[in-house]
C-alpha positions as CSV (number, residue, x, y, z in Angstrom):
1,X,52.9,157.3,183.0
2,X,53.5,156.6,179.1
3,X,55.8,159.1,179.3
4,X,58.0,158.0,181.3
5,X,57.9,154.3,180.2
6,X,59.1,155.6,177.0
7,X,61.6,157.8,178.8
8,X,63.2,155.1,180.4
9,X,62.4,152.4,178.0
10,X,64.1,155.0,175.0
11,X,67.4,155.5,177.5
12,X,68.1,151.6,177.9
13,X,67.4,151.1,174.5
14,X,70.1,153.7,173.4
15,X,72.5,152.4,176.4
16,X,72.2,149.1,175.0
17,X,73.2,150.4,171.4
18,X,75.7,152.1,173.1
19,X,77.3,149.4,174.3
20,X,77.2,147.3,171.5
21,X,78.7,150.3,169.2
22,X,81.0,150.7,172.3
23,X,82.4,147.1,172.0
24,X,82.8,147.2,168.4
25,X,84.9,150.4,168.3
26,X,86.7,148.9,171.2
27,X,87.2,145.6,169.2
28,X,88.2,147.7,166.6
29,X,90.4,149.9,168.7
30,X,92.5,146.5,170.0
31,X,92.6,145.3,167.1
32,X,94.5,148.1,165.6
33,X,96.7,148.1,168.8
34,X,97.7,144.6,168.1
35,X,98.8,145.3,164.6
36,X,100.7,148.3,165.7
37,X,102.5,145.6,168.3
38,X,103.1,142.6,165.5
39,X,104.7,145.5,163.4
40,X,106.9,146.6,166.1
41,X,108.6,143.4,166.8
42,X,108.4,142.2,163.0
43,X,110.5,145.6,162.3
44,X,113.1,144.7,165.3
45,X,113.5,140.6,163.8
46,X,114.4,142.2,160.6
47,X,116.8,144.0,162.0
48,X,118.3,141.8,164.4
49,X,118.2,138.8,161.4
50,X,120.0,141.2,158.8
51,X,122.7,142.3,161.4
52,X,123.2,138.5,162.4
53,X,123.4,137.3,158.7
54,X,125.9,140.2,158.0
55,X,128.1,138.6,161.5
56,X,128.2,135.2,160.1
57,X,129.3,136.5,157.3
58,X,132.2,138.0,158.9
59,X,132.6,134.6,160.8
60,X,133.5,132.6,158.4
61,X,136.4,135.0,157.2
62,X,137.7,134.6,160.8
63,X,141.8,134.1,160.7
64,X,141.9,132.6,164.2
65,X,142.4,129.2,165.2
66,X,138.5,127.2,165.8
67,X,137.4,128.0,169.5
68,X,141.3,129.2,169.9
69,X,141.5,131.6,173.0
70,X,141.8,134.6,170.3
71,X,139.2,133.6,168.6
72,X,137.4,133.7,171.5
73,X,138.3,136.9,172.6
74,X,137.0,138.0,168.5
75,X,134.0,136.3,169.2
76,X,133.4,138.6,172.7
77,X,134.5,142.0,170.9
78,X,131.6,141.5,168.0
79,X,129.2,140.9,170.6
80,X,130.0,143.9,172.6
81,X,130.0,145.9,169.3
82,X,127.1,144.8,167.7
83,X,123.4,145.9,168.8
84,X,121.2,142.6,168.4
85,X,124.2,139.4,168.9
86,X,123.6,137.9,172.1
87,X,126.0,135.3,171.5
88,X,128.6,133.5,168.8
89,X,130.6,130.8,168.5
90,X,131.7,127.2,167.0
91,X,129.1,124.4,166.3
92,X,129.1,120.9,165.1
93,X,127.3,118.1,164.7
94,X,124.4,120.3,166.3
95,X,127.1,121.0,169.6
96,X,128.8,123.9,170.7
97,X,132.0,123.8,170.8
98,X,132.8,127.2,172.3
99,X,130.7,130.3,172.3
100,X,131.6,134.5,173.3
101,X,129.3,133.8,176.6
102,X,130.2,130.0,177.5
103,X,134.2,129.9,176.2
104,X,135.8,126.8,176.6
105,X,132.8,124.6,177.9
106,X,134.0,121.4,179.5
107,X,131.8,119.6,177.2
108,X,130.4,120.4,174.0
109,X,126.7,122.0,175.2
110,X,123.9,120.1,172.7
111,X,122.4,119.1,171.2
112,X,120.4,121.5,169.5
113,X,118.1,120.6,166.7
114,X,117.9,122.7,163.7
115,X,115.2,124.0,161.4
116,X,115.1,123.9,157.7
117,X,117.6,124.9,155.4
118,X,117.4,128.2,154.2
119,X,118.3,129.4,150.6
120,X,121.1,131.3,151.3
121,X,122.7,128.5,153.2
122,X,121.8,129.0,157.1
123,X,120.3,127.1,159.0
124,X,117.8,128.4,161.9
125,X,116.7,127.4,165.6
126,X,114.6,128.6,167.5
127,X,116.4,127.2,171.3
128,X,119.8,127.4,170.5
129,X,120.9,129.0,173.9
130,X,119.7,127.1,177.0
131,X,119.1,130.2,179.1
132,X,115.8,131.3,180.0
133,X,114.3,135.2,179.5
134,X,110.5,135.5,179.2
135,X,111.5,138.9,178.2
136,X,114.3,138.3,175.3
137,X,112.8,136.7,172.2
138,X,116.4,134.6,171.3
139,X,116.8,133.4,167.7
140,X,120.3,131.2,166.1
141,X,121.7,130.6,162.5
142,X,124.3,128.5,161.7
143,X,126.2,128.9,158.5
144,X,128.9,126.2,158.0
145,X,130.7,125.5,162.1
146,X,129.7,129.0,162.7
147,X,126.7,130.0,164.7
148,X,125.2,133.6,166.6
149,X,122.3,133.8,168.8
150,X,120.4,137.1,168.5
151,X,117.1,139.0,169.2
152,X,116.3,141.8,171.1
153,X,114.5,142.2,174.3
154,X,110.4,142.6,173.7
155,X,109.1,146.5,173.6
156,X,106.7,147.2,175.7
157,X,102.6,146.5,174.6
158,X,100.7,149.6,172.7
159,X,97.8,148.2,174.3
160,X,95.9,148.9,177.7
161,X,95.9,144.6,178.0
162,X,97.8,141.9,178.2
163,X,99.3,140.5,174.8
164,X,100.6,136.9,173.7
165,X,103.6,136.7,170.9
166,X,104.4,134.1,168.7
167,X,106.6,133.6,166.1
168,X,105.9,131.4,162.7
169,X,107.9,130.5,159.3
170,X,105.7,131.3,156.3
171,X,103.6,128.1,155.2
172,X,103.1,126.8,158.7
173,X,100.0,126.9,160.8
174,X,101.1,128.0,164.0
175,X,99.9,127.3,167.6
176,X,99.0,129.8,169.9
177,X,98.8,128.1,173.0
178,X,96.9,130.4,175.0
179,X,93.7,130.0,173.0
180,X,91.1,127.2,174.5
181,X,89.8,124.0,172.0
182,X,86.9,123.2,171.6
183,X,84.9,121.2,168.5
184,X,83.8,124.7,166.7
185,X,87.3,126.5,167.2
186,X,89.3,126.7,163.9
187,X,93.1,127.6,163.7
188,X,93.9,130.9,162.7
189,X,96.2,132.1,159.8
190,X,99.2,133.2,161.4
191,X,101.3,133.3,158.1
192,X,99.3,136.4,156.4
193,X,99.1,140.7,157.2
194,X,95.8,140.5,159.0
195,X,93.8,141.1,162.2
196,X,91.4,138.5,162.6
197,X,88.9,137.0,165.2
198,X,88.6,133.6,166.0
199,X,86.3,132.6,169.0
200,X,86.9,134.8,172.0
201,X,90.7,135.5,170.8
202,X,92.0,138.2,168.7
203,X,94.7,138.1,166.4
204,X,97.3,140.2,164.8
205,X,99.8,139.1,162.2
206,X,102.8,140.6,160.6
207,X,105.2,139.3,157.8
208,X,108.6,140.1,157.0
209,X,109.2,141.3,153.9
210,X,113.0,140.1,154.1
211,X,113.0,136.7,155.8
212,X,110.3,133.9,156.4
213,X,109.1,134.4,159.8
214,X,105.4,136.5,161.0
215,X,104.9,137.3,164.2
216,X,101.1,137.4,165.4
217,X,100.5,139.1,168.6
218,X,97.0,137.8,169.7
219,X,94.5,138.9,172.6
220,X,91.4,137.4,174.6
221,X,88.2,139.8,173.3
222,X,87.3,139.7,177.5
223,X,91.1,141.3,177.9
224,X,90.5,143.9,175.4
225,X,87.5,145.1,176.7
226,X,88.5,144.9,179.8
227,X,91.3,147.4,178.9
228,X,88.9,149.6,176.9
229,X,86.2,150.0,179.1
230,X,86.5,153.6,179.6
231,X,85.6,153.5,176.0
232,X,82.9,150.9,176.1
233,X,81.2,152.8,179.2
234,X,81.3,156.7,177.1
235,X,79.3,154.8,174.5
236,X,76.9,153.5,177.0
237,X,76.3,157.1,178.8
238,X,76.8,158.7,175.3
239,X,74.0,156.0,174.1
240,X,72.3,156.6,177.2
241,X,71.8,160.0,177.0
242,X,70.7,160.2,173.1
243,X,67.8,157.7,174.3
244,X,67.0,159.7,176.9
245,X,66.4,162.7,174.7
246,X,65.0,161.0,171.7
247,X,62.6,159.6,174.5
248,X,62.0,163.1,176.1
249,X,61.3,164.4,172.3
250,X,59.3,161.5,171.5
251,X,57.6,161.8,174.4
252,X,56.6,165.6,173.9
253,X,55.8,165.1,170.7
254,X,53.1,162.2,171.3
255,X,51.5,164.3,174.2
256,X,51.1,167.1,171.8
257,X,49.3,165.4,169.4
258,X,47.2,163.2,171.6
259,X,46.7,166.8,173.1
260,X,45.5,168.5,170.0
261,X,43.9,165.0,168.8
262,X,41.4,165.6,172.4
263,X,41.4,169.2,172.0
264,X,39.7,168.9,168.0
265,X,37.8,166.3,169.1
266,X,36.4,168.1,171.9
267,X,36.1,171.2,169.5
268,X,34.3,169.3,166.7
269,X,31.7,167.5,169.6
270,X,30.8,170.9,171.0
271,X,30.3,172.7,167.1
272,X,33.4,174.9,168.0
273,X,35.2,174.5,164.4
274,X,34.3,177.4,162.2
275,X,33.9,177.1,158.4
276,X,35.0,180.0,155.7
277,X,34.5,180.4,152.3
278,X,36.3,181.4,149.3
279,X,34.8,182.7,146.0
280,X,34.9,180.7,142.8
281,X,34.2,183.0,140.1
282,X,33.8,182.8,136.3
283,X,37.0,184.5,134.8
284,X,34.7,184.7,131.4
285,X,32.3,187.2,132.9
286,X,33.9,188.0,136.3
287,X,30.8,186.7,138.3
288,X,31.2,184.8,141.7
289,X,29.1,181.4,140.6
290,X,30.1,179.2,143.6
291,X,32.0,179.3,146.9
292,X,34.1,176.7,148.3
293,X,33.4,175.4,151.9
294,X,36.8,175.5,153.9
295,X,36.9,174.0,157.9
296,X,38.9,176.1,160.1
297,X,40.6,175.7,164.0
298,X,41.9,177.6,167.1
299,X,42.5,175.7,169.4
300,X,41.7,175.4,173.3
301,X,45.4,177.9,173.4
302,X,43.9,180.3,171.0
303,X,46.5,179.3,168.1
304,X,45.0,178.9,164.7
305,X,46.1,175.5,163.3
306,X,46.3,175.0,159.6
307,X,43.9,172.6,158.1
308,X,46.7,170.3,156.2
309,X,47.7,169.8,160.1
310,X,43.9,169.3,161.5
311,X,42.8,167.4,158.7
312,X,45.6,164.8,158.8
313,X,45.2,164.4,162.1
314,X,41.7,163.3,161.9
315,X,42.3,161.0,159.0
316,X,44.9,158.9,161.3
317,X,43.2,158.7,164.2
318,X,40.1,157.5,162.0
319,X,37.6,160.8,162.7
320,X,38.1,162.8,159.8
321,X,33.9,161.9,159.0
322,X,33.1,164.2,161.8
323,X,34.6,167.0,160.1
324,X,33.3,166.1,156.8
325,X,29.9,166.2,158.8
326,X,30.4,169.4,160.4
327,X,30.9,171.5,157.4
328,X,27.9,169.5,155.4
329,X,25.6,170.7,157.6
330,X,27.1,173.9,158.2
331,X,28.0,175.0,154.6
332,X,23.9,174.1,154.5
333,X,22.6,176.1,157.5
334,X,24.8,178.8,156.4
335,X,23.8,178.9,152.5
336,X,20.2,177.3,152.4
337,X,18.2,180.6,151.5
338,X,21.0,181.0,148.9
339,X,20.9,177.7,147.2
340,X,17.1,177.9,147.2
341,X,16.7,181.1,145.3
342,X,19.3,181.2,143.2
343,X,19.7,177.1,141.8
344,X,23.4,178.7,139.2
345,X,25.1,179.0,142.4
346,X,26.9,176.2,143.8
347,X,28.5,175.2,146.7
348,X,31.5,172.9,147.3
349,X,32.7,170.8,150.2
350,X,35.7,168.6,150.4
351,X,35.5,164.9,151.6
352,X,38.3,162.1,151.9
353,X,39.0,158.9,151.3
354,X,37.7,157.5,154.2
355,X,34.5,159.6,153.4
356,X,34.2,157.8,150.3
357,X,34.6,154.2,152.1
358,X,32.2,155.2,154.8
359,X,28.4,153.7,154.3
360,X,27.3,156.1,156.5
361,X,28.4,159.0,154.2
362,X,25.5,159.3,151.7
363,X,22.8,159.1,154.0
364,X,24.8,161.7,156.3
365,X,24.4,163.8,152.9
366,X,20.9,163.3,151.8
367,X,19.5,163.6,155.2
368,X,21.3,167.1,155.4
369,X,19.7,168.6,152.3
370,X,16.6,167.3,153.2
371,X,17.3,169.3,156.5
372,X,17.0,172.6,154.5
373,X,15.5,171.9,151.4
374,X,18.4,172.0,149.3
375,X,18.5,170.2,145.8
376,X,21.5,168.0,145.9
377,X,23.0,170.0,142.7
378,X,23.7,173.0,144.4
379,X,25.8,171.0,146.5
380,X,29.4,170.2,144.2
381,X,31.5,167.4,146.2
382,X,35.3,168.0,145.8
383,X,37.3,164.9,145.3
384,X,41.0,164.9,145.8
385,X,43.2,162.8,143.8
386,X,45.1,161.1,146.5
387,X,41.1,159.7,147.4
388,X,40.5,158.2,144.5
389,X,43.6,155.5,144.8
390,X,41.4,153.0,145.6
391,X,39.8,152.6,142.2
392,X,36.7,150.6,142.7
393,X,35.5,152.1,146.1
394,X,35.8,155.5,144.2
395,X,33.8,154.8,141.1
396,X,30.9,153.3,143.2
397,X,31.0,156.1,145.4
398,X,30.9,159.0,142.6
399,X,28.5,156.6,140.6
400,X,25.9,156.9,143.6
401,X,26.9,160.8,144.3
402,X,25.9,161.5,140.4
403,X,22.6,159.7,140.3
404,X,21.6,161.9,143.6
405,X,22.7,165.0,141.0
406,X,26.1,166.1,143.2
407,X,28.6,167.8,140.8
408,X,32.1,165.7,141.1
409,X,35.1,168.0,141.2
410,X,38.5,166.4,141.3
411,X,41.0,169.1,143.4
412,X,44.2,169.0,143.1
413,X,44.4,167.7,139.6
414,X,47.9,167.2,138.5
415,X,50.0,165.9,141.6
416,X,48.4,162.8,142.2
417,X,47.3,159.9,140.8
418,X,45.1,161.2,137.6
419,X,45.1,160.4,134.0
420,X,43.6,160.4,130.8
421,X,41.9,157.3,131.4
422,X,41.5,158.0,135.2
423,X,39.2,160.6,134.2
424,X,37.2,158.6,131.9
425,X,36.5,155.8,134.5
426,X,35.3,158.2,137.1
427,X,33.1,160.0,134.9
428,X,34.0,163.6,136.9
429,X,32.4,166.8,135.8
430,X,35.0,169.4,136.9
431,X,39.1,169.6,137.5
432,X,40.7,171.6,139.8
433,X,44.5,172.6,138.5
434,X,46.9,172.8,141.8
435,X,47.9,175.9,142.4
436,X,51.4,174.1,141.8
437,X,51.0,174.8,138.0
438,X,49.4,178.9,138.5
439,X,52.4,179.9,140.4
440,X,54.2,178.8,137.4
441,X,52.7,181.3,135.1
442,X,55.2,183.8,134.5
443,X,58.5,181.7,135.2
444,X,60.4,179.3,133.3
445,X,59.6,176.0,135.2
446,X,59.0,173.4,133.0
447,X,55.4,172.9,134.9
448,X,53.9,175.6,132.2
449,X,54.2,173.3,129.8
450,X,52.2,171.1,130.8
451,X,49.0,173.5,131.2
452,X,48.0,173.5,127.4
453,X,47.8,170.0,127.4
454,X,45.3,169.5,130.4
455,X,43.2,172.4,129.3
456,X,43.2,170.0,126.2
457,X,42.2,167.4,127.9
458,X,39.8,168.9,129.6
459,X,37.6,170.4,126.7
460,X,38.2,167.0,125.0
461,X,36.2,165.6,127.8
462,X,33.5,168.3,128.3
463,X,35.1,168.6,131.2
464,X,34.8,172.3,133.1
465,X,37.9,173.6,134.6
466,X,38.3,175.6,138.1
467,X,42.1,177.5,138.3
468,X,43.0,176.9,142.3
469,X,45.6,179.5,143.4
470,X,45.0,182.9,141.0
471,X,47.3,185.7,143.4
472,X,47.6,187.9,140.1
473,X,46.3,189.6,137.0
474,X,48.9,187.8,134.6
475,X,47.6,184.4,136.1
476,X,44.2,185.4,135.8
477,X,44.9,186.8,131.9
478,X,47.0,183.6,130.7
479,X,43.4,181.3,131.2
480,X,41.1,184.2,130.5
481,X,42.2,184.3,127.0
482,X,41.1,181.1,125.8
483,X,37.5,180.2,124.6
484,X,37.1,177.6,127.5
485,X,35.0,178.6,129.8
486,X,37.0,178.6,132.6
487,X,36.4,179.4,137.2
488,X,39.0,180.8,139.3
489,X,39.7,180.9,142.9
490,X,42.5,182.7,144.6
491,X,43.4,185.7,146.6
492,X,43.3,187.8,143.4
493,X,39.2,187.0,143.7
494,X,39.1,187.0,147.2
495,X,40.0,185.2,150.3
496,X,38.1,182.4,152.8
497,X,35.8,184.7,154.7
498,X,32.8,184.1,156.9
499,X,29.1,182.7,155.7
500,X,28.1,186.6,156.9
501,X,30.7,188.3,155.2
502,X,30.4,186.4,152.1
503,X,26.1,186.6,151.6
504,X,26.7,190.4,152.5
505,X,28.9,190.5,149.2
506,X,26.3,188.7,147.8
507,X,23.5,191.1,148.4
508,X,25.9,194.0,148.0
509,X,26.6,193.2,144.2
510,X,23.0,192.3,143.0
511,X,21.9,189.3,141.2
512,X,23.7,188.4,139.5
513,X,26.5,188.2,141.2
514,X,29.6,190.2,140.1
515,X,33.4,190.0,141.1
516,X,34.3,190.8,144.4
517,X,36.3,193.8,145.2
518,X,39.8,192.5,145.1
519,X,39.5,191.8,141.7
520,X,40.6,194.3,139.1
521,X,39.3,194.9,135.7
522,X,39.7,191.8,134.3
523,X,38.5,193.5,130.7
524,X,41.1,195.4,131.0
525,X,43.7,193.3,132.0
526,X,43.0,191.2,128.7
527,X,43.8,194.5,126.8
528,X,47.3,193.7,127.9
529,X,50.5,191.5,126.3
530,X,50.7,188.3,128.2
531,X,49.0,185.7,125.7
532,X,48.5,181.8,126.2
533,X,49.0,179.3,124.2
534,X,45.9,178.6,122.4
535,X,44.1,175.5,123.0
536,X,42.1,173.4,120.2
């Protein structure tokens, strides 16, 4: 049922996006076709302006008689030649006299009111022909008595919607008509290259670079999207079917972990997680002192899943104490004898931050060792940085772990939150360097720089100093050299293996215990070139 809520809530929630993304581009889309349309018919007014300027011009160099027959007849042969003239002719006093298209009108035709004077002498209208043509955009000059009407017929829209033209001189407001009032609506710049949006209308507006006139081409944002909405609807299916995957995926994703979240709990309320351990041996004298608890899972499918996955889990779904409680008590069972009879040997479990918070923990702990007899400092508690953050809930925790005589290891020392003083307040007894820093051994990362000064730090601070990560003799020979006394732990010593395996290599190698098989001859590896940097 979740599933498919979040199926189906995920798809309208990218169908919505896509429609909103889907308007935009086709905002965006219209707005660039209105543009395209201003230009158009700003490119055609230049031309049909210069070619009319050039014709009066000519005009007033006329030899014929004024509105004479032949001049007439002049007037009609430059209009057939020329490609933007509609008309020319004789005016005064704002009258025509005669004209190529009217001739000898019985009466002057007026009157006709003219626009401003223009520097280089004309003067412009904007009506100066009396015939009507929604489809010709007319234009007149007058220079002197002489006048031409031209303009050309308007090109088709770029657009998929219907598109308004108007014309303004630079320095005037304009008007489009077409756009509704109301208190909040604010008149658009029509005399400036822009596309803008004002209300529910969108505007275009091109300038002439030659003359004074722009012509904005404008838009109703319903008419644009309307003729884009076979744009507008791909977003929607396109967003549509992107939140129907990320909602499939999501969904998968959550039923897999709530699945493996039910499958470790059910594994850790039935005792089905195992625990392994790995050797920690002295690299001084090559003996296996300790061993270091690690919780492992297959799950109900029979795939092992790694403990960084496991673990994490547990932490966010606020269980990871059951774990922790688990492998107390199992470490315990499985290592009792061993702890009893031979006190140098010392066993380490990891705990986490929630652990440390937890007021059930250190009763969980001292009833376990009473359990099997154990004295609490066979039993070393391993700390890692990232659970120490919280500063004061750590140092009352550790403060109460080392009165009941548990060794304090901090893992993962170098890639979290420690520090010279860090160390001093938590009053630790052991660091474990990341493995981060023994893989560097041998390379030229940077990160081997850093080791002489926390070995350093470490004997500054009586502190003792377990090497996580040893793989191979030149790792184990660059901390072997020094006169720390210095634990490793790695698959050069041996890797996590059951409580039987491990007492068997116990028992097979006497007391005291001696280096497990893997491990070569670690005097002789010392015999060797590889040297560290000595520490004071």
């Amino acid at each position: 049922m979740f599933a498919r809520a979040a199926t189906i809530t995920m798809t309208l929630v990218g169908m919505a996006i896509g429609y909103f993304l889907g308007r935009a581009l086709a905002l965006q889309m219209a707005g660039l076709s209105l543009d395209q349309y201003s230009k158009l018919v700003a490119v055609q007014q230049d031309a049909s302006s210069k070619e009319a300027r050039d014709l009066l011009g000519i005009l007033k160099k006329s030899p014929y008689p004024f509105c004479s027959d032949s001049q007439i007849a002049y007037f009609r042969e430059l209009v057939f030649r020329s490609e933007y003239l509609k008309d020319v002719g004789r005016i005064r006093d704002g009258k025509i006299e005669c004209s190529a298209t009217a001739g000898h009108p019985v009466r002057a035709i007026g009157q006709f009111k003219g626009g401003s004077l223009q520097t280089d002498g004309t003067i412009a209208y904007s009506n100066l022909v009396p015939l009507e043509d929604d489809t010709l955009k007319r234009d007149g000059l007058q220079f002197g008595d002489n006048f031409v009407v031209f303009g050309s017929h308007m090109p088709t829209s770029v657009g998929s919607f219907p598109m308004h033209l108007a014309i303004n001189m630079k320095g005037s407001a304009g008007h489009v008509s077409d756009v509704p009032a109301s208190s909040e609506f604010r008149e658009p710049d029509l005399t400036h290259d822009g596309i803008v949006r004002v209300g529910g209308t969108l505007y275009a507006t091109r300038c002439s670079a030659l003359h004074m006139n722009c012509v904005t081409s404008s838009a109703s944002v319903s008419d644009c999207l309307r003729g884009e909405i076979g744009q507008v609807g791909a977003c929607i299916i396109l967003g549509g079917l992107a939140g129907l995957l990320f909602g499939i995926v999501f969904s998968r994703a959550r039923s897999r972990s709530l699945n493996l979240e039910q499958q470790l709990r059910r594994a850790i309320a039935s005792d089905r997680l195992q625990v392994a351990y790995q050797p920690i041996v002295s690299l001084g004298s090559g003996q296996i002192v300790g061993a270091e608890a690690l919780a492992r899972w297959t799950n109900e499918e029979g795939v092992a899943v790694s403990p960084d996955v496991f673990i994490k889990l547990a932490e966010e779904h606020g269980f990871v104490g059951s774990i922790t409680k688990l492998v107390v008590r199992r470490a315990l069972q499985d290592f009792a004898e061993t702890l009893r009879h031979h006190p140098a040997f010392r066993l380490n479990v990891n705990v986490a931050a929630a652990d440390l918070a937890d007021p059930m923990f250190l009763p969980m702990l001292d009833e376990s060792l009473e359990c099997v007899h154990v004295n609490p400092k066979s039993l070393a508690i391993e700390i890692t940085e990232s659970s120490t953050a919280d500063r004061e809930v750590a140092m009352e925790s550790i403060r109460m772990l080392r009165r009941r005589g548990h060794h304090i290891y901090i893992d993962d020392f170098g890639t979290g939150y420690s520090s010279l003083s860090y160390l001093l307040y938590l009053s630790v007894d052991t660091i474990k360097i990341d493995k981060a820093f023994t893989r560097a051994i041998g390379t030229e990362s940077v990160t081997v720089a850093i080791l002489p000064q926390i070995m350093a730090m470490a004997k500054s601070l009586n502190l003792e100093v377990v090497v996580e990560g040893i793989e191979t003799d030149q790792q184990a020979l660059y901390f072997s050299n020094g006169t720390q006394r210095i634990f490793g732990q790695g698959w050069l010593y041996g890797r996590a293996i059951s409580a039987e395996e491990f007492r068997a290599l116990l028992a097979e190698q006497g007391e005291p215990a001696v280096v497990p098989a893997g491990l070569k001859d670690v005097q002789s590896v010392r015999a060797g070139s590889l040297q560290r940097p000595q520490v004071a």
